[in-house]
C-alpha positions in Angstrom: 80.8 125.8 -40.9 83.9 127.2 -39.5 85.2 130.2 -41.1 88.6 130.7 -40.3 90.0 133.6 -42.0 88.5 136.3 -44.5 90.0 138.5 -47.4 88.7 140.6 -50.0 89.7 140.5 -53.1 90.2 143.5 -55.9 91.3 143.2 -59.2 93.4 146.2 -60.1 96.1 147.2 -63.3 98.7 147.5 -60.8 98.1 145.0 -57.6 101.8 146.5 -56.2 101.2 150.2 -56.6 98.1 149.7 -54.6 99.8 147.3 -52.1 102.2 149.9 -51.5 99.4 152.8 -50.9 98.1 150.4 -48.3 101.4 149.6 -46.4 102.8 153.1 -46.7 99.5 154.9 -45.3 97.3 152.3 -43.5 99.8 149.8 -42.0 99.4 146.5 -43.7 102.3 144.2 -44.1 102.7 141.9 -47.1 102.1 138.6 -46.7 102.4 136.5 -49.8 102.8 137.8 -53.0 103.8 136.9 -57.1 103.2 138.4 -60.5 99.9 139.6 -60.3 99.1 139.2 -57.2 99.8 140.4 -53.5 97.6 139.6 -49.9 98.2 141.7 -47.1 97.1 141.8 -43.7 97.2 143.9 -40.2 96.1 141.8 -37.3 92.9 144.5 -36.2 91.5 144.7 -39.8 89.8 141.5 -39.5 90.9 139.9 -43.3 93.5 140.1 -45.7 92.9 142.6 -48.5 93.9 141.2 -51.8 95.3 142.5 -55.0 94.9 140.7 -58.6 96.1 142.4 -61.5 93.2 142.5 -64.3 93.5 139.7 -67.0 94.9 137.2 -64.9 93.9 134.2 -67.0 93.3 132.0 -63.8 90.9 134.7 -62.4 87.5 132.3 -61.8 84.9 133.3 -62.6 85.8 135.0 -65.1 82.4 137.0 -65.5 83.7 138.7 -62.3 87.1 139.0 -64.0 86.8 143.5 -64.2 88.0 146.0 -62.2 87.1 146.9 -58.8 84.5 149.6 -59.3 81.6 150.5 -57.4 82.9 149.9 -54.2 85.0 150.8 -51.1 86.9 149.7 -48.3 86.0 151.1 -45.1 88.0 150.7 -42.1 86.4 152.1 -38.5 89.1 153.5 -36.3 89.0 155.5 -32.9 90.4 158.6 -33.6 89.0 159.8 -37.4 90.4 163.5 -37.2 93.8 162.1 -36.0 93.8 159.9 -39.1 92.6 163.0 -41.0 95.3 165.0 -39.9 97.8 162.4 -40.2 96.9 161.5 -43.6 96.6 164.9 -44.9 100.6 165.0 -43.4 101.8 162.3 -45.2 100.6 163.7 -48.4 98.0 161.8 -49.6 95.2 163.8 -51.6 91.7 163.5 -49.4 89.0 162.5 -51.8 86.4 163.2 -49.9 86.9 165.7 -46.9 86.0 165.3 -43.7 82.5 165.0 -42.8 79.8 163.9 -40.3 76.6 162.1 -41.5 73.2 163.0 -39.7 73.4 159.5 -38.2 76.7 160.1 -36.8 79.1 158.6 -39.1 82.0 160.7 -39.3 84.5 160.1 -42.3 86.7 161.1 -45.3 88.0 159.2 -48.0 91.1 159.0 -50.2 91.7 156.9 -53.2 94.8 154.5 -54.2 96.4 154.8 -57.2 94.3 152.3 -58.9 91.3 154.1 -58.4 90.3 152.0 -55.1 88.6 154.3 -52.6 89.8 154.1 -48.5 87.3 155.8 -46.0 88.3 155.6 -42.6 85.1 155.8 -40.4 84.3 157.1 -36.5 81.1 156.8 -35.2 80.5 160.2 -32.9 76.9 158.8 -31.8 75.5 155.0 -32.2 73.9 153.9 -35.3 71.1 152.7 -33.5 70.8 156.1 -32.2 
């Protein structure tokens, strides 16, 4: 098998409003989009993230066919208080602060207006540490 791209998928009310949060504040660009449904991508984030409004009847399978709870989409960047301090700037309400796991993940979250949460992640020491 040859894999040659990846995406993930999340089926939202409003697939633009949380297209937007993602351009806006994280730098994705819109690559294809219709009623009900947008893909963007950013050529470092390794697959396209994926909005589908809830309901769409083509939405296989539809036992999956809900809204994107019980997750989150985690992005690891170089420079997390930067990012911190720039999001904080542009406005966007943190919904979790700041913080550095024992293991020495340091990260925050926010969440898109769909109810999608963002954490941006730096590792301070290996995990292997």
């Amino acid at each position: 098998m040859t894999i040659t791209a990846s995406a993930i998928s999340l089926n939202v009310a409003d697939p633009e409003a949380s297209a937007a949060f993602v351009r806006d504040h994280f730098g994705f660009q819109q690559e294809m989009a219709t009623d009900g449904f947008v893909s963007l991508s950013r050529p470092d984030a390794g697959f396209n993230l994926i909005y589908l409004r809830t309901g769409l009847p083509t939405f296989k399978p539809a036992s999956a066919a809900g809204h994107a709870d019980g997750l989150l989409v985690a992005f690891v960047v170089e420079d997390i208080d930067g990012e911190y301090d720039r999001i904080q700037r542009e406005g966007v309400e943190i919904t979790t602060p700041i913080e550095t796991e024992e293991w020495g993940e340091r990260y925050f979250q926010v969440t898109d207006p769909n109810g999608v949460v963002i954490q941006l992640v730096q590792w301070v020491t290996s995990p292997a540490e």
